[in-house]
N, C-alpha and C positions, 0 to 999 in steps of 0.2 A: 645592375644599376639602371640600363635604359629600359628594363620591365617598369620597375619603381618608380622611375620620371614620366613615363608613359601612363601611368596608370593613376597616378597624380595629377599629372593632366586631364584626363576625362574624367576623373571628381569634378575638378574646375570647370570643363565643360559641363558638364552633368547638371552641375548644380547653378549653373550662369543665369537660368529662367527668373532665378529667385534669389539672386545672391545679397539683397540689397533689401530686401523685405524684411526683415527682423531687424532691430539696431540693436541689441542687449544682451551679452551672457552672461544669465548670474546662476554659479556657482557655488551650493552650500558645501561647506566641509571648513577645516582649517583647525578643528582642535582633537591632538591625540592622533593615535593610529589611524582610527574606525575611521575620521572623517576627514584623512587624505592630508595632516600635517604638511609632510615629507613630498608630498605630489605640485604644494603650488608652486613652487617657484620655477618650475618646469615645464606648467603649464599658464603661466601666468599672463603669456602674447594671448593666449585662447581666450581669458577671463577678460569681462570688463567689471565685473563683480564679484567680490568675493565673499561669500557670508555664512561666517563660521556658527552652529548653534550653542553656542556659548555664555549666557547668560540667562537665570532663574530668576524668580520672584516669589516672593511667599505671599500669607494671607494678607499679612499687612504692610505691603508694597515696599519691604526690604529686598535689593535685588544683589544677588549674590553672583561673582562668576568675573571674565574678564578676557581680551582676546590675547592669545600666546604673544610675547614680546616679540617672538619671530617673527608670527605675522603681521602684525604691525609695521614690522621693518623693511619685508619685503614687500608689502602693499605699496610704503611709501616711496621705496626704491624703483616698482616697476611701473608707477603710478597706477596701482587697480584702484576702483573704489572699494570702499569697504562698511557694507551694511550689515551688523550682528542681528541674530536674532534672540528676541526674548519671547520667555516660553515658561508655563506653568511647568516644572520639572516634575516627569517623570510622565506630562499632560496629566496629571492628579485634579479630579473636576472636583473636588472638596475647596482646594486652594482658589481656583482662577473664581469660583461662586464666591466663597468668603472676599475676593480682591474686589470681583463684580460687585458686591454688595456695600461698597464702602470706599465711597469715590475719596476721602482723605488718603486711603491707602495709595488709589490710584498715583492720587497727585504727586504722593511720595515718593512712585515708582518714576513718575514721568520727570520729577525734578531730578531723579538720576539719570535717567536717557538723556537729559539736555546735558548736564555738567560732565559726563563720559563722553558723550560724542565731540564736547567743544573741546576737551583734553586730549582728545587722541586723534580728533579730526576726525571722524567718520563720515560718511557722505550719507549716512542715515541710518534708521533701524526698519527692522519688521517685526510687528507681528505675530506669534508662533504657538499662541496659545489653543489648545486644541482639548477634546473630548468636556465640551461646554454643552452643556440642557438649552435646548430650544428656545427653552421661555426667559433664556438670561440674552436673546438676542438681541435688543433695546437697549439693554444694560453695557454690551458688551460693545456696540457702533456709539455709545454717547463715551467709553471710554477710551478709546481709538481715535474718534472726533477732538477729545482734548489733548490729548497724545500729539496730532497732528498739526493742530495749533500751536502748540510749544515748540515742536519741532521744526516745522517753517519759520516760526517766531527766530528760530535761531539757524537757520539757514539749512536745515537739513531736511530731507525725503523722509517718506511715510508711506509706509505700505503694510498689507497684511497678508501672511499666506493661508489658503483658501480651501479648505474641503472642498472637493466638490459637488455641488447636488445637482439634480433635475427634479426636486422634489417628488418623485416617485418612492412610493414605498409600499407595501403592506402593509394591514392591518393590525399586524402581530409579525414576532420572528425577529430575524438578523437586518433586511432590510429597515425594520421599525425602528429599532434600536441604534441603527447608523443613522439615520433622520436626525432622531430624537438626541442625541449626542454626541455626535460628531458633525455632521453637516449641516442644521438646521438653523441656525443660528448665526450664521454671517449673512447679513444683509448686503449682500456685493454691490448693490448700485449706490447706498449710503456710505460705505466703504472707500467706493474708488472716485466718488466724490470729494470726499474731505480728505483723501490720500493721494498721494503721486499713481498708483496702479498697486493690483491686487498680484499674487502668485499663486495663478489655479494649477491646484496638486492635482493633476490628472495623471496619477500615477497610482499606488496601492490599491489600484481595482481588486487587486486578489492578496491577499497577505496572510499573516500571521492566525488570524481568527477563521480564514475562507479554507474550502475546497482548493485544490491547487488551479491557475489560471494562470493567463496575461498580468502583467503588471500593471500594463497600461497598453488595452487593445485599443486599436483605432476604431472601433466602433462606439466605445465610451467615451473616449478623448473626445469625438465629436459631438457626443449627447453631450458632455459637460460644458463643453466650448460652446454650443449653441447657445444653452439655459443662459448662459452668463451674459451672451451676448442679447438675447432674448431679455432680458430684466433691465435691458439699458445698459451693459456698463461697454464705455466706448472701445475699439479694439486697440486702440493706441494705450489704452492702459490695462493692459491683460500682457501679461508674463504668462506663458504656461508651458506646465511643469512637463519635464520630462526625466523616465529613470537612466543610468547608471547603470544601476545592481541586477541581480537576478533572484528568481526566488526559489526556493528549495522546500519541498514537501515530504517530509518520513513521520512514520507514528516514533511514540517516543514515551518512555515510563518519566512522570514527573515527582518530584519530591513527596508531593501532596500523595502519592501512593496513586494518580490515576493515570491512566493510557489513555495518550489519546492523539493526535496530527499535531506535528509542531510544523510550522512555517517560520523560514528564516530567510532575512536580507542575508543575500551573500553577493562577492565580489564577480565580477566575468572570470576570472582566472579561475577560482573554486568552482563554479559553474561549469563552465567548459572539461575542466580535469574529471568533474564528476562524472559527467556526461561519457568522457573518454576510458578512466578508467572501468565502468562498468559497462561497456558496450553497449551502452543507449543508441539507439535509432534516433537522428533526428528528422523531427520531420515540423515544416516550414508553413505556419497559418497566412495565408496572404491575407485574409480577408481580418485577420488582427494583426499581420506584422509584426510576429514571435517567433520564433524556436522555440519546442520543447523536446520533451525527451521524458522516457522512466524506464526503469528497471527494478524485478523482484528480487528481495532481500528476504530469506527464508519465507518465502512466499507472498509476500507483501510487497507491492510495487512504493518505487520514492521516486519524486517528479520534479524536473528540473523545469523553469521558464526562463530562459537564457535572452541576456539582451546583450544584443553585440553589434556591431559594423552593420548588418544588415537590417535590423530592427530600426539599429537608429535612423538609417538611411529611410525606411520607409516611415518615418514620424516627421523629419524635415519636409516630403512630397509630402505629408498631411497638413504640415506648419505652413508651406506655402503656397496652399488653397484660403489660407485666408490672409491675406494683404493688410498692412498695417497694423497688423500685433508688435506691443511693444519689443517682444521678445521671449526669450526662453528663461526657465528656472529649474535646474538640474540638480536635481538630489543624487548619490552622494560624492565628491572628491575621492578619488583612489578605487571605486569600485568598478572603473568603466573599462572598455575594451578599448586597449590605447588607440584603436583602429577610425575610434570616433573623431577623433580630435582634426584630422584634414578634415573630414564630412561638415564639422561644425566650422572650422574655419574658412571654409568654402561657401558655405554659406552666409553667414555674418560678416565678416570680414572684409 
């Protein structure tokens, strides 16, 4: 026990240069297993936000979906806030284009965000529409802009979560193609004007479609933090994002009959086990502030990028290089290494 108290305290110290720098933890998760139901109320002192992705829209701004009764009940109980997010399900860029194209649907959408959130009291919405075309960027800040208007109109926040760019890209390939449809297309400085503050997703550097990588290395983190700040948008209204999860790399046979790398969000606990069970070597990137690890499987290597206590630990010494951010935004509830939680509350808190 006076290891654990000892070593509790030098977090606290540790982390005293900066404790005071961030005002904001928000938190997505809250619906079902995946996204840490079962974990808030437990960690609910650590949250000042909570934001479950919980609600769809279709083409013509019918929005479908609704936050678990539970959490409702313990948001209200522990006073968290509570900001859902709404989101083209499934990010299917057929729907959010047909939504974008036809601001009546909008309106439709946005007369529901105002009558849900004064029903259940919400401290606001985001945002969370994702894999939108470049060229619907104009479209997609004039319907945000009215979004935010009704929503202030009714006493609620407004924000959006943010791909992140530095607009760099190629001319062709996989960076062109993330440009072109997933990042290119938020106007952040028109965003976090007509908005309380954005949540830049400076996380899935490497994922599902990549090579295996960092989730989110501090070399990126800081090229996206810059861009953002670089375009105007002030750091008092910058959320940014940090992961939870870890990622996992193996080839893999798919229905469709081809082989080929799957990459998957998985949990620290799976991560770590995987790591363990196969006798993976870890070995520690400073210069991104990851774990990783692999090992061959009938002779093919599968690779882990592990975020735990000490990943995290080196994203808050990145978080408080720069002064005056509104705060953090954490994807996802239930996947993190419980190890985080003094780290973050040392920090914020």
């Amino acid at each position: 026990m006076f290891h654990r108290l000892l070593r509790c305290g030098l977090i606290l110290l540790w982390f005293a240069p900066f404790a005071a720098q961030a005002q904001e933890v928000i938190v997505y998760g809250g619906s079902g297993a995946r996204r840490g139901s079962g974990e808030f109320l437990a960690r609910a002192s650590s949250i000042d936000v909570i934001s479950p992705q919980v609600y769809g829209v279709d083409s013509l701004g019918n929005v479908r979906g609704g936050v678990p009764p539970r959490l409702l009940e313990e948001a209200r109980a522990t006073g968290t806030r509570l900001m859902p997010l709404i989101m083209n399900p499934g990010f299917n860029q057929d729907i959010i284009h047909a939504l974008l194209d036809d601001v009546q649907a909008q309106e439709r959408a946005i007369d529901f965000m105002v009558a849900e959130g004064l029903e259940h009291g919400f401290w606001g919405w985001q945002f969370d529409y994702e894999n939108v075309d470049y060229r619907y960027k104009d479209r997609f800040t004039a319907y945000f802009q009215r979004a935010a208007k009704a929503l202030h109109a009714n006493g609620m926040t407004a924000s959006v979560a943010v791909v992140p760019t530095n607009d760099a890209a190629g001319e062709r390939g996989f960076s062109r193609y993330m440009q072109e449809n997933w990042r290119g297309n938020f106007d952040m400085k028109a965003l976090a004007e007509a908005g309380d503050f954005i949540s830049l997703m400076t996380y899935a550097q490497h994922g599902g479609p990549t090579a295996p990588g960092p989730i989110a290395g501090l070399p990126w983190m800081r090229a996206m933090l810059d861009y953002a700040l670089e375009q105007g948008v002030p750091p008092e209204k910058i959320s940014i994002g940090l992961p939870f999860y870890s990622g996992y790399w193996h080839p893999d046979w798919f229905a469709d009959g081809s082989v080929r790398v799957r990459g998957n969000e998985i949990g620290f606990q799976r991560a770590d086990s995987l790591l363990t069970a196969n006798g993976a070597q870890r070995t520690w990137l400073p210069e991104h502030g990851v774990t990783y690890g692999f090992w061959p499987d009938y002779g093919v290597f599968h690779w882990v990028f592990l975020e735990n206590e000490r990943s995290m630990r080196a994203k808050l010494e990145f978080v408080a290089e720069y002064p005056g951010l509104r705060g953090v935004s954490i994807w996802v509830l239930g996947a993190e290494d419980p190890a985080v939680w003094p780290l973050l509350d040392a920090a914020f808190k």
